[in-house]
C-alpha positions as CSV (number, residue, x, y, z in Angstrom):
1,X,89.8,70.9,118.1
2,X,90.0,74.4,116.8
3,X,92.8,75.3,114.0
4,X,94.2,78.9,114.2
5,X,95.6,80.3,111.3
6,X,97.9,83.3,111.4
7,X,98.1,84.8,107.6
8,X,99.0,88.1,106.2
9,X,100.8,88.5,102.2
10,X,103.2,90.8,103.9
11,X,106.3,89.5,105.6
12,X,107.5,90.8,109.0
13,X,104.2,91.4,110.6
14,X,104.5,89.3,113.0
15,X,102.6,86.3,112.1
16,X,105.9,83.9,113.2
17,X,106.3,85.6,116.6
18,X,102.6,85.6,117.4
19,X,102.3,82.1,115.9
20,X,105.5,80.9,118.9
21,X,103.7,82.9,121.7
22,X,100.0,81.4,121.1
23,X,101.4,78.2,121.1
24,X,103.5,78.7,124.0
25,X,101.0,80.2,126.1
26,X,98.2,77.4,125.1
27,X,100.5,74.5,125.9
28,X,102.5,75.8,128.8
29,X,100.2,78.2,130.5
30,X,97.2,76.7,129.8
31,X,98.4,73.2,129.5
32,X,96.5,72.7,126.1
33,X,97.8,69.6,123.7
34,X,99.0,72.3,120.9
35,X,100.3,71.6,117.5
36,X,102.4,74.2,115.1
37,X,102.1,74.1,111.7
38,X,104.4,75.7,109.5
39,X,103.6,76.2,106.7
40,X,106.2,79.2,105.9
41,X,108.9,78.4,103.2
42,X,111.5,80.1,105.1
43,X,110.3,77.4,108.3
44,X,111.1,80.1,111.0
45,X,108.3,79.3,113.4
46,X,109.4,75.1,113.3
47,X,113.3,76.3,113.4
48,X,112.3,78.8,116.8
49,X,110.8,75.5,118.3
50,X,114.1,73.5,117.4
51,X,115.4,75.7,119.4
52,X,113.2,75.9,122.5
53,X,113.5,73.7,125.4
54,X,109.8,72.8,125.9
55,X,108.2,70.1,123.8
56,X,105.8,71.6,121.3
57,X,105.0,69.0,118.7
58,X,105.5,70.9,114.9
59,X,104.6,69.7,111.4
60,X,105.5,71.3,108.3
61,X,103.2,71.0,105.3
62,X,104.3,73.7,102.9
63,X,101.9,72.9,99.5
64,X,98.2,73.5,99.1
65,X,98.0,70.1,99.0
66,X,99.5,69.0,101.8
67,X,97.8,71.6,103.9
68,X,94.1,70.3,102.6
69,X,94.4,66.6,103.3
70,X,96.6,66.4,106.4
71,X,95.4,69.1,108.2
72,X,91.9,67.7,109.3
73,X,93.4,63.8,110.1
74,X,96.7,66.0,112.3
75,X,94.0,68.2,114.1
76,X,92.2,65.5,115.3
77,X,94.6,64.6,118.0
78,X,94.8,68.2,119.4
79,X,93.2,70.3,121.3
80,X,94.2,73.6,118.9
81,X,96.4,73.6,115.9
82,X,98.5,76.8,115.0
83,X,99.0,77.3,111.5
84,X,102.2,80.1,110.6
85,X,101.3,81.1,106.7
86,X,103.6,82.3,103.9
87,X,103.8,86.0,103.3
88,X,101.9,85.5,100.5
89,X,98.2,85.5,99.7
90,X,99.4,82.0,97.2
91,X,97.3,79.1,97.2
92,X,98.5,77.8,100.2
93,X,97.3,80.7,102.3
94,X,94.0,79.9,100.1
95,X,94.3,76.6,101.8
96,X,94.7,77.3,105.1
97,X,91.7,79.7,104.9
98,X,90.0,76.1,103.8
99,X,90.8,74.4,107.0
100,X,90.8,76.9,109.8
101,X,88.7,78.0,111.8
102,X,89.8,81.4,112.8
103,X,92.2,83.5,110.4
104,X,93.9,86.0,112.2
105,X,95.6,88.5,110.4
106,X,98.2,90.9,112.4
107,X,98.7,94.2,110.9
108,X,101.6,97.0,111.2
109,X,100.4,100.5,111.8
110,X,101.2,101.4,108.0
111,X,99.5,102.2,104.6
112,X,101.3,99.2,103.3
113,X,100.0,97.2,105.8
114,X,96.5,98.6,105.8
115,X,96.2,97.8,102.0
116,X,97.6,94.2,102.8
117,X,95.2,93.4,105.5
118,X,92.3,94.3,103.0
119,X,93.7,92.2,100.6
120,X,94.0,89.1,103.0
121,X,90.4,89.8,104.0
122,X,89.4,89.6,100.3
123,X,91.2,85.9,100.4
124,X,88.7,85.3,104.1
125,X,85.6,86.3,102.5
126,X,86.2,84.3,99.2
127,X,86.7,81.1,101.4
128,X,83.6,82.1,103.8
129,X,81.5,82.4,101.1
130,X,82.4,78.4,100.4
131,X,82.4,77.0,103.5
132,X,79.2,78.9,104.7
133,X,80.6,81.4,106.9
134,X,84.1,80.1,108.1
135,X,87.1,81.1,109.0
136,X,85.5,84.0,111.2
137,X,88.3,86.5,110.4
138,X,89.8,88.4,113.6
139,X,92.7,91.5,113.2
140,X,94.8,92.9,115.6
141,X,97.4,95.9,115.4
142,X,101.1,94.9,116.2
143,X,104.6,96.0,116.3
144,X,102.6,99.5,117.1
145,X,104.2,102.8,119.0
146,X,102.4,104.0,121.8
147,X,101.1,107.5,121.8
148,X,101.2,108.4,118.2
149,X,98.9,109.7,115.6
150,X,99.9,106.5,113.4
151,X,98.8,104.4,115.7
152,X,94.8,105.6,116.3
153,X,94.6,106.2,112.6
154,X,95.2,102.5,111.7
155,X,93.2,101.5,114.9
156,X,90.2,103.9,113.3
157,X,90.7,102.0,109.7
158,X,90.9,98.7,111.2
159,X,87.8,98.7,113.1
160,X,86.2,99.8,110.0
161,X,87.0,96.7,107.9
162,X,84.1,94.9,106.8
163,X,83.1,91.3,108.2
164,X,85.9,91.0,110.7
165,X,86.3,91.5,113.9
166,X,89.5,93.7,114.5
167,X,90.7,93.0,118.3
168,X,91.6,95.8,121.2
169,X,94.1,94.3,122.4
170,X,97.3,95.5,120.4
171,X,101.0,94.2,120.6
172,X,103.2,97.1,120.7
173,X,106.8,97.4,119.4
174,X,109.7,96.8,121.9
175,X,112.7,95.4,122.0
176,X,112.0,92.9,124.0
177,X,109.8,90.8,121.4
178,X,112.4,91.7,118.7
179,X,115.1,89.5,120.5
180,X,112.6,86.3,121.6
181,X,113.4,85.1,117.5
182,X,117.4,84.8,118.2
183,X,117.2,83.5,121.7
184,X,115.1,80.6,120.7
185,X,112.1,82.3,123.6
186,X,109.5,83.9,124.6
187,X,108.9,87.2,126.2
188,X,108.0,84.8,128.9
189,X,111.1,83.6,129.3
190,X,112.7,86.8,129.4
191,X,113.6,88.7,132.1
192,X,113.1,92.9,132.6
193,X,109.9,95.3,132.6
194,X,109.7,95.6,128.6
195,X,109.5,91.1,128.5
196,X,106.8,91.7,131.3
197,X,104.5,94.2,129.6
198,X,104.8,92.4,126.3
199,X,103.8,89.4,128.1
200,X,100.9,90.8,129.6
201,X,99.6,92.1,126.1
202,X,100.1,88.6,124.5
203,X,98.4,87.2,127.3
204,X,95.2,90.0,126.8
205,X,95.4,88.8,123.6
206,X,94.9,85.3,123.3
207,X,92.5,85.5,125.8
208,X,90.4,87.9,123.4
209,X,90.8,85.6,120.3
210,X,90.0,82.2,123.0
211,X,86.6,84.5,123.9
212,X,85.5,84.8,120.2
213,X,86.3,81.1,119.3
């Protein structure tokens, strides 16, 4: 089993969103046996799933403690396990960095942003130091425009970012994402051009995080 978690201190980066679609798109698309954790206090990933007429198991551990000793005896019976973190870097993102195997951290195209993915990275390397190189940390760029200045800049930051691997593929901002939360979907499920290309760069992706697993 592999456990995936998505963590960031910053709210509204998408780590909910991109937490849905990677467990969407391992259990429906690749037919994977998929757990969600939430482990969010506002529980917006497990309430999306309520929502969502296909079956993704979800648990919600929300304390440090819960997260260390459930989440190794819950991963066992999957083949990956999603974790959603708090927007916080609190000891239960400290936690999850303990169990997972890959933290990945998605990042807005903005100084506040920047700054917060540094932070989280301080958080990766304090628990890799502990556990002997793990969680390999992975970043990608979302919720980006296309074709502006702000955009290449935080890509040229990013990449810079010691001991993590920051991703090419990057999610960029449409409506189409933005409406998945209140619709209880996915851009898969959605119909129109916008749902299509942001369902093609999910899908480039997960298949770049699955290839550095």
């Amino acid at each position: 089993m592999t456990i995936i978690g998505l963590i960031n201190q910053k709210g509204g980066v998408s780590k909910s969103t991109t937490s849905i679609h990677l467990a969407y798109w391992l259990s429906v698309k690749k037919n994977k046996k998929v757990l969600l954790v939430d482990a969010d206090s506002q529980k917006s990933s497990s309430q999306w799933i309520d929502g969502m007429d296909k079956e993704i198991p979800v648990s919600i551990l929300q304390s440090p403690d819960e997260i260390l000793e459930q989440l190794p005896d819950l991963s066992r019976n999957y083949e990956y396990v999603i974790v959603d973190g708090p927007a916080s870097l609190s000891e239960a993102t400290r936690a999850i960095l303990f169990r997972c195997d890959v933290a990945v951290i998605p990042t807005q195209p903005t100084g506040v942003d920047l700054r917060s993915a540094s932070d989280a990275m301080r958080l990766v390397k304090q628990a890799q130091s502990v556990r002997g190189g793990l969680p390999k940390a992975l970043i990608f760029l979302s919720r980006a425009v296309k074709g502006t200045k702000l955009k290449e800049e935080a890509i040229s930051l990013l990449s810079q970012i010691p001991d993590s691997q920051f991703l090419k593929a990057v999610i960029h901002q449409k409506q189409a994402i933005a409406d998945t939360s209140g619709q209880s979907a996915t851009v898969w499920d959605l119909s129109g051009t916008a749902a299509a290309e942001s369902g093609q760069e999910y899908n480039n992706l997960f298949k770049e995080i699955l290839s550095l697993l």
